[in-house]
N, C-alpha and C positions, 0 to 999 in steps of 0.2 A: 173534234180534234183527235187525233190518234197520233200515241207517243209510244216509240222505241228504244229502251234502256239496254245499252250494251255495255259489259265489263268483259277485262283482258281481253281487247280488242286492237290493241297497240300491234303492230308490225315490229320487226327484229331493227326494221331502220328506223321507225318513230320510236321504239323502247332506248335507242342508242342515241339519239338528240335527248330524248328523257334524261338520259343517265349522265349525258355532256351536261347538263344544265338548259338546254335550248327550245325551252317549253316555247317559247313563241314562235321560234321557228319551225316546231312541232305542228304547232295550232293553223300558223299560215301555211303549211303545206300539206297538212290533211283540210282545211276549208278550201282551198282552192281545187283539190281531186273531189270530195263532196258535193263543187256547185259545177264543178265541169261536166259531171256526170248527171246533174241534178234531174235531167229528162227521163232518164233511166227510172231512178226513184221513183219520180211523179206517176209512170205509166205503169211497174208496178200494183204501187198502191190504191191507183185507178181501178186498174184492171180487177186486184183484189176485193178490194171494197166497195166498187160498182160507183165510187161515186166521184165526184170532181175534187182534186188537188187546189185548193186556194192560195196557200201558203205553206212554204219549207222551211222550216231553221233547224242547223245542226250545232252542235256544241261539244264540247269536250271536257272535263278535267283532267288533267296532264299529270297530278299527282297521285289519284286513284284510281288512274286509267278507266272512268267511266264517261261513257259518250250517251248522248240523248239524241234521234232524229225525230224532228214534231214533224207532223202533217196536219195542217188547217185544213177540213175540207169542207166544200160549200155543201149547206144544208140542203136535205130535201125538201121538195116542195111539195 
């Protein structure tokens, strides 16, 4: 598993739903650009790591503006 910790990572237009109050609609519309592009990521970290993507989750805190993206990747054999 390989885990990426991002802080002040917030855009000017998610820092502005922050600041409305609109943490979910924060959350749903940075998860939905994360899985749209999710292929992107995948072949990155493929590419990087030499090795296969098994699983992705992305995550967010809204109030400490810190984002996590995990990558599961299948062992080697």
């Amino acid at each position: 598993m390989e885990n990426c910790t991002l802080e002040d990572s917030l855009t000017p237009a998610e820092r502005a739903l922050v600041d409305l109050g609109e943490h979910q609609r924060f959350r749903d519309t940075r998860m939905y650009f994360q899985y749209a592009t999710e292929e992107r990521f995948r072949e990155v970290v493929e590419r990087v790591t030499g090795r296969e993507v098994r699983a992705f989750i992305s995550g967010v805190d809204t109030l400490r503006d810190v984002a996590s993206e995990i990558f599961h990747l299948v062992l080697r054999s």
